[in-house]
C-alpha positions in Angstrom: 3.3 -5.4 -34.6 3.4 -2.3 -32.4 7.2 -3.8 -30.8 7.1 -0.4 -28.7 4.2 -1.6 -26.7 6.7 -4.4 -24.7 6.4 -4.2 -21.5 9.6 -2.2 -19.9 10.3 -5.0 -17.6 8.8 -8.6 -17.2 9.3 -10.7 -14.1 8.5 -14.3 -13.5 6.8 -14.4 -9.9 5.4 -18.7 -8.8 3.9 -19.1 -12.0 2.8 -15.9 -13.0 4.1 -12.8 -14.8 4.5 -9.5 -13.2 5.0 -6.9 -16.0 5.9 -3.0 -15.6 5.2 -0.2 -18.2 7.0 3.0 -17.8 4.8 5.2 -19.5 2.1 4.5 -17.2 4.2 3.2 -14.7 1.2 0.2 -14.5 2.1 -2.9 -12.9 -0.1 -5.6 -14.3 0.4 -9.7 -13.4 -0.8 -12.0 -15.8 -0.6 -15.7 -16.0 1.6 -18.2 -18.5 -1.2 -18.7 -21.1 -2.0 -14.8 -21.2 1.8 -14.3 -21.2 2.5 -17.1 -24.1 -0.2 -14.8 -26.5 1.2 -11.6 -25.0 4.8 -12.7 -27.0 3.2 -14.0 -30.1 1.5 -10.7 -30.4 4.4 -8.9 -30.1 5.9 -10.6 -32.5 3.5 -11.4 -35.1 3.3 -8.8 -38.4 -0.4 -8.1 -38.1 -3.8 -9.7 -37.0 -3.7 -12.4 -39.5 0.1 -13.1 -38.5 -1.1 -13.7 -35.0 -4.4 -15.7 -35.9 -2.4 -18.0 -38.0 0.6 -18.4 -35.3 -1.4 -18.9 -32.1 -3.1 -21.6 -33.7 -0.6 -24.3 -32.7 -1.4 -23.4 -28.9 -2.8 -26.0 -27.3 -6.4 -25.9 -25.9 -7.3 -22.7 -27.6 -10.1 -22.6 -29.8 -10.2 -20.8 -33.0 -13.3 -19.2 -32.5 -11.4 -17.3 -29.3 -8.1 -16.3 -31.3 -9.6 -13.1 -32.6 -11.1 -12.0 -29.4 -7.8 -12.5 -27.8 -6.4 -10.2 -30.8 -8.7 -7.4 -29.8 -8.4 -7.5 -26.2 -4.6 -7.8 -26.0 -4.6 -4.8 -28.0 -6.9 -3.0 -25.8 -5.0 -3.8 -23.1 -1.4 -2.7 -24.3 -2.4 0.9 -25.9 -4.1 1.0 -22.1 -0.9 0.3 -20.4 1.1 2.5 -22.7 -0.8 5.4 -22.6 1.5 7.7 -20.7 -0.4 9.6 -17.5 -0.6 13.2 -17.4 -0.3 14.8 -13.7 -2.1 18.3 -13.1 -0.3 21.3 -13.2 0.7 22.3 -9.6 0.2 26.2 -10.5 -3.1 26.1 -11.1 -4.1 25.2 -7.6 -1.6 27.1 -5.5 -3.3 29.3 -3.0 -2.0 31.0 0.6 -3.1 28.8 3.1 -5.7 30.3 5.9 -7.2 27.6 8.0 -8.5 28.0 11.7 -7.6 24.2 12.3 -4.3 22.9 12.9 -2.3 20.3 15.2 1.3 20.0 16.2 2.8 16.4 16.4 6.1 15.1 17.4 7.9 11.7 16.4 11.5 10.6 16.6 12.7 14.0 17.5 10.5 15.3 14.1 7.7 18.1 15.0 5.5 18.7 12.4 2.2 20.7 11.8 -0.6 19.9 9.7 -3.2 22.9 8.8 -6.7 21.6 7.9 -9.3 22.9 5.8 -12.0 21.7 7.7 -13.1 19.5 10.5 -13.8 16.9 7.5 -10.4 17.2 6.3 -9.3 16.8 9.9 -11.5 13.9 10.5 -9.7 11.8 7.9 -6.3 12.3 8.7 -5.8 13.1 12.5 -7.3 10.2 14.1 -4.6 8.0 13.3 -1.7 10.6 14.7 -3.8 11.8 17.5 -1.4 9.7 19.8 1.9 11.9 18.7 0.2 15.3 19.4 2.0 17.4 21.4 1.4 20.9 23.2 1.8 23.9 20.5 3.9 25.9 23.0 6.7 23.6 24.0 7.4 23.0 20.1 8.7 25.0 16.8 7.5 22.6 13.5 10.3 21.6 11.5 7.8 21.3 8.5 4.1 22.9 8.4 1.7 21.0 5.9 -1.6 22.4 4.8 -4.7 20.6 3.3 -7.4 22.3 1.5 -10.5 22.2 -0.5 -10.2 24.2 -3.8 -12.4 23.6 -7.1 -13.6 20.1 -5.4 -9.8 18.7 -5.1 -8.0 17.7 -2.2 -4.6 20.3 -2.2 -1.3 19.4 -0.2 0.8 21.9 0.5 4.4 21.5 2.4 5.9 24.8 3.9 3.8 26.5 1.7 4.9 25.1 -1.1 2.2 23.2 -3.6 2.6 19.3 -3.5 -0.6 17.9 -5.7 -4.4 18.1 -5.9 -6.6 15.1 -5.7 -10.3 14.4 -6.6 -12.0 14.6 -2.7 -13.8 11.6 -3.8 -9.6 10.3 -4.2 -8.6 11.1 -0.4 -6.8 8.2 -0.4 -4.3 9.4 -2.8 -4.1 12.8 -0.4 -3.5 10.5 2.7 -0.5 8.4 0.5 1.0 11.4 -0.6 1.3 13.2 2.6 2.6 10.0 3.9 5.3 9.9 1.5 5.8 13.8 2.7 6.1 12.6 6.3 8.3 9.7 5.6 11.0 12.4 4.0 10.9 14.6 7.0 11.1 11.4 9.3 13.9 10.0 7.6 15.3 13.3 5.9 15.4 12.1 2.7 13.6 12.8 -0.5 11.2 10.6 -2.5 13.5 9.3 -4.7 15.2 6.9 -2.1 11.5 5.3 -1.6 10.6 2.1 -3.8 6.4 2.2 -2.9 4.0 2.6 -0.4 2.2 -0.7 0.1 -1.0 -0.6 1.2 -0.3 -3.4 3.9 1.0 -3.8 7.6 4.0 -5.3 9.1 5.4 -6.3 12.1 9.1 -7.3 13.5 10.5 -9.7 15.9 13.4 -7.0 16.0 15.5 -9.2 13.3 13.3 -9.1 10.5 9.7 -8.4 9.4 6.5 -9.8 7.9 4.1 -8.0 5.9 0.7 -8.3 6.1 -2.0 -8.1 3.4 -5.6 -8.8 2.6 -9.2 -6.9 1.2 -10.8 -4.7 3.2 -12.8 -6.5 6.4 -10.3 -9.5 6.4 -9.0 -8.7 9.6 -5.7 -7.0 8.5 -5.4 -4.6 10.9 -7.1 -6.1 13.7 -4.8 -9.2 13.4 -1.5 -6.7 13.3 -2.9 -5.1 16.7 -2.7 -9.3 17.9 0.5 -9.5 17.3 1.6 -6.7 18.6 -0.3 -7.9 22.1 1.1 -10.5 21.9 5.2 -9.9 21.5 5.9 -8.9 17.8 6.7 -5.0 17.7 4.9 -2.6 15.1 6.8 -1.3 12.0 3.4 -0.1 9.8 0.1 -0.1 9.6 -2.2 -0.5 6.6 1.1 1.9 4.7 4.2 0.3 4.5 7.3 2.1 2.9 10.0 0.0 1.3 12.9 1.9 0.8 16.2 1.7 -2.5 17.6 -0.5 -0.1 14.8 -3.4 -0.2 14.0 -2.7 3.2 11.1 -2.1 4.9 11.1 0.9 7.2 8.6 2.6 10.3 6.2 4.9 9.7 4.5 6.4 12.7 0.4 5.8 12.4 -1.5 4.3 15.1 -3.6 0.7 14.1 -7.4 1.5 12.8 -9.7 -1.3 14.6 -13.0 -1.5 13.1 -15.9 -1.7 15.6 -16.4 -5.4 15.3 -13.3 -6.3 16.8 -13.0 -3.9 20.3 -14.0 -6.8 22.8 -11.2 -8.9 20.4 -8.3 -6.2 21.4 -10.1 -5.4 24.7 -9.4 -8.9 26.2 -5.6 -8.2 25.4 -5.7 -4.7 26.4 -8.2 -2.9 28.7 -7.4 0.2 28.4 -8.5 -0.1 24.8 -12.3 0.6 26.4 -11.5 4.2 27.2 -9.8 4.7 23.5 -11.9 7.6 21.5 -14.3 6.8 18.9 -14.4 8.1 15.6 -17.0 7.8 12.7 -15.4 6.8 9.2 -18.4 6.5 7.1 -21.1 3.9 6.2 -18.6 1.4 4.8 -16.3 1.7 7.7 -18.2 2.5 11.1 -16.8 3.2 14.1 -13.5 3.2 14.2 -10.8 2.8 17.2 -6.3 3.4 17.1 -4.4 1.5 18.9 -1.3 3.5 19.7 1.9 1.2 19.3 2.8 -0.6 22.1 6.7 -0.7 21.1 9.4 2.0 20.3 9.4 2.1 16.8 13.0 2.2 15.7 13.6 4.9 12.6 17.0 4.5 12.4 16.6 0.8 11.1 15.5 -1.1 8.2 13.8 -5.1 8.0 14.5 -7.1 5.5 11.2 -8.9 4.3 10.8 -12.3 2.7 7.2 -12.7 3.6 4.4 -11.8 2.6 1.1 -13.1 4.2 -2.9 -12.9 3.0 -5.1 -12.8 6.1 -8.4 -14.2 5.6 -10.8 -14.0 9.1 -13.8 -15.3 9.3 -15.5 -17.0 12.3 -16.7 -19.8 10.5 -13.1 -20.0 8.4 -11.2 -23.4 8.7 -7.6 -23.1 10.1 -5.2 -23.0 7.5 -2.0 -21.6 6.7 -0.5 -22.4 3.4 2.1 -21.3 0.5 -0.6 -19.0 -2.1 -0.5 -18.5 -5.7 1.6 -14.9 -6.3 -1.2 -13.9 -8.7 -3.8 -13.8 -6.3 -1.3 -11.6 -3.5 0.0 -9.6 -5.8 -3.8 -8.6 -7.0 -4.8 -7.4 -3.7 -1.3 -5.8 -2.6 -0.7 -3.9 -6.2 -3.8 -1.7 -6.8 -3.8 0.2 -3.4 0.5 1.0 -3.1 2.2 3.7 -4.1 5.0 2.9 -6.5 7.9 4.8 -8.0 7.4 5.8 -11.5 11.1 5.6 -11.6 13.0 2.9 -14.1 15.5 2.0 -12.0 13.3 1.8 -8.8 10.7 -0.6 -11.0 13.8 -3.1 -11.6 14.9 -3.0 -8.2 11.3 -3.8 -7.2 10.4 -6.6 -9.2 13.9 -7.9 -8.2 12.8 -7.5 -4.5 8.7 -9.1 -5.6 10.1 -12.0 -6.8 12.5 -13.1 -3.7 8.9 -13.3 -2.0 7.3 -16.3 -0.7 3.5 -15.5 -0.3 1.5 -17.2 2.1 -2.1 -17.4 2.9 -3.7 -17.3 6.4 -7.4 -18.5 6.9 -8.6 -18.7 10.5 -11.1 -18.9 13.3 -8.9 -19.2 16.2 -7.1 -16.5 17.3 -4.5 -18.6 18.9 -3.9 -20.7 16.0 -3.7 -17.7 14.0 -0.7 -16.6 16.5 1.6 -19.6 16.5 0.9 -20.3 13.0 2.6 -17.1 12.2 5.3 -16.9 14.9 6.7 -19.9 12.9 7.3 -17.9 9.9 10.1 -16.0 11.6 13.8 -17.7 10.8 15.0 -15.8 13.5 
């Protein structure tokens, strides 16, 4: 069989497998049984090697074996299909915008040129709080964002970065994140293991990342905790750096429109925050500025990972989860190094990880439940 379709790297995670593949730098988890036909796959001959060898598997049924055949082979030359990036020449322009804001974090001043007031709309909001006046400051780095031939372009000092799909602005809003994190901690991208899409707070010893699908109650449940003693290390973009620790990056906490009377009863001046429309699926949307000093000269180690799961008719819960299910919501959305060495040393820091699901209805459960996750 095709032997140089193995996975680059496989990790056992719980019960599951976590499995990276350098030419598509894909992370894919998969469970025991999937994992047990994975390795007679790779080592059977052909198709009728395999059929005749995973017939001594237990509970599988004959009539399935071929199926199995088909799709594990679909899947493999997927995940081995190396990814071609666009050429950064083809989109390099000079930059001429009429919008642009100056911001200033951790003794870092930065600019960021917009396009447009839709560019602007998606990005500023969350580093309104760190504007500062444009006569008092010289940027250290100017970035420019502009919309040429339908793509998203990031430039840096002038200097192309990438082009993104618009309909991808995501991908624009990681990227210059990563951008910002190497001015921030002046550094390149190469000491940075991912991007999680995920927040995490610290109790000044070590930190706790939070996770969950979109109207959980992620965000809204990080702004708690941070009213309520636990200081703010990321929001909804958390960077772990080559030395398995999770580090601050400086955007304010996105509360969705639902849950302003929630964060008004901890904080009142939360009324008088600005507004700002982020689409059908999203609403109204609040920031919460952070309450705390973030620290940039400092790294948290993290040994926790926790699901959060609000509903107002959710029973209180909170209780060790199956990796699979974590991993499935934290993987798709993160940035992750494409890098070999940076893969190993992030499986090696995945499986350390105790995942943990939290399902609740009362806030104050919620709060105490999680305090007691801290050893320290």
């Amino acid at each position: 069989m095709k032997t140089n379709w193995t996975p680059t790297y496989t990790k056992g995670v719980g019960n599951s497998f976590l499995l990276w593949f350098e030419n598509s730098n894909s992370y894919v988890v998969i469970d025991s049984f999937l994992n047990q036909l994975l390795h007679f796959f790779l080592l059977a001959k052909d198709k009728a090697d395999f059929l005749a060898s995973t017939k001594s598997i237990e509970g599988i049924l004959e009539s399935q074996i071929e199926t199995y055949y088909d799709e594990i082979y679909n899947f493999l030359e997927r995940c081995n299909t190396i990814q071609k990036e666009e050429s950064p020449t083809s989109k390099h322009k000079t930059i001429e915008v009429d919008i642009s804001h100056l911001y200033n974090i951790n003794g870092v001043t930065f600019k960021i040129n917009y396009g447009s007031s839709v560019i602007k709309s998606i990005i500023h909001p969350q580093l309104a709080y760190l504007s500062t006046a444009s006569n008092l400051k010289t940027p250290q780095h100017t970035f420019g964002i502009l919309l040429i031939d339908s793509h998203l372009c990031l430039f840096n000092n002038d200097e192309f970065i990438n082009a993104y799909p618009k309909k991808d602005y995501h991908l624009l809003q990681g990227k210059l994140a990563m951008q910002l994190l190497c001015a921030l901690y002046k550094n390149t991208e190469q000491n940075w293991l991912s991007t999680f899409h995920a927040s995490t707070v610290t109790n000044g010893k070590e930190a706790i990342m939070l996770i969950g699908n979109s109207g959980k109650g992620k965000s809204t449940f990080t702004a708690l905790l941070t009213l309520n003693g636990f200081n703010l290390v990321a929001d909804d973009l958390t960077p772990l750096r080559d030395d398995k620790k999770i580090y601050s990056y400086p955007a304010a906490i996105s509360i969705k429109e639902g849950a302003f009377n929630t964060i008004e009863t901890y904080n009142p001046n939360f009324k008088t925050e600005k507004e700002y429309f982020f689409g059908p699926k999203k609403g109204q949307v609040k920031f919460l500025k952070p309450n705390n000093k973030q620290n940039f000269n400092k790294g948290y180690a993290c040994t926790k990972i926790v699901c959060i799961d609000y509903n107002k008719n959710n029973k209180n819960s909170l209780s060790i989860c199956n990796p699979e299910d974590a991993l499935n919501t934290l993987i798709p959305e993160s940035w992750l190094s494409p890098d070999k060495n940076h893969a190993k040393q992030l499986l090696d820091w995945i499986s350390q990880i105790t995942f943990y699901n939290l399902s609740y209805s009362d806030t104050d459960f919620a709060l105490k439940e999680f305090s007691s996750l801290f050893n320290s």
